[in-house]
C-alpha positions in Angstrom: 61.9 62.2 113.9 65.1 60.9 115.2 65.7 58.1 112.7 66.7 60.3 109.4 68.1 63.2 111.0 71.6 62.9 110.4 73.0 65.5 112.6 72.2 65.9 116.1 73.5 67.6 119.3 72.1 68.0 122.9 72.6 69.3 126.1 72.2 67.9 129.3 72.7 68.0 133.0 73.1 65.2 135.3 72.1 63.0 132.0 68.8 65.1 131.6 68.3 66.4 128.3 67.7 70.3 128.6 68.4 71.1 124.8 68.6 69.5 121.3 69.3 70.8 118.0 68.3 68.7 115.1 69.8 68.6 111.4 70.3 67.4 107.9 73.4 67.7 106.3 75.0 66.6 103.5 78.3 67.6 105.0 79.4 68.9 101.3 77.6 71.9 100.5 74.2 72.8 103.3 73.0 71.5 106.0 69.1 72.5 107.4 68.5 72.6 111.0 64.7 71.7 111.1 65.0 71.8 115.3 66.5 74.0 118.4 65.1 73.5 121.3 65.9 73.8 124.9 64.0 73.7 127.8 62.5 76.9 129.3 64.4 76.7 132.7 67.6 77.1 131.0 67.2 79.3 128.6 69.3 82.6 128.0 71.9 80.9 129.4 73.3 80.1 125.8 73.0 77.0 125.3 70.8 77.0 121.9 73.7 79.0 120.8 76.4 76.7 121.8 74.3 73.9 120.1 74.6 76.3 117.1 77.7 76.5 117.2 78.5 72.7 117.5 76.4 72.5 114.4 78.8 74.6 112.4 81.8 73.1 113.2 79.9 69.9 112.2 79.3 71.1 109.1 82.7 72.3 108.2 84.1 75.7 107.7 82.8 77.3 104.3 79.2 75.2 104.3 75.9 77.3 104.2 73.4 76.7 107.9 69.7 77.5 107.0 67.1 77.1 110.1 63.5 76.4 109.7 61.1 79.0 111.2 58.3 78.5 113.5 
């Protein structure tokens, strides 16, 4: 799953993982987030949205974000 993503971000604390957001991106035009997920202790805090938002700035200003749906 990990191998031929080519964009990822997480969150942790105290080096635990609590959040990931997964991606593929061509970095020129789209980029697809296929996974957001953070862990149900922490969430509504905002931290899928900051892993959004790392995302985008990844991708550059201008370039389209789709998400996948569950």
């Amino acid at each position: 799953m990990l191998k031929h993503a080519n964009l990822i971000f997480d969150a942790r604390l105290d080096g635990k993982l609590i959040g990931v957001a997964r991606s593929l991106s061509d970095f020129a035009f789209c980029t697809y987030m296929s996974d957001l997920a953070v862990d149900e202790r922490f969430q509504k805090m905002g931290i899928g949205k900051e892993l959004i938002r790392q995302t985008k700035l990844a991708c550059g200003k201008g370039k389209l974000l789709f998400a996948g749906s569950t």
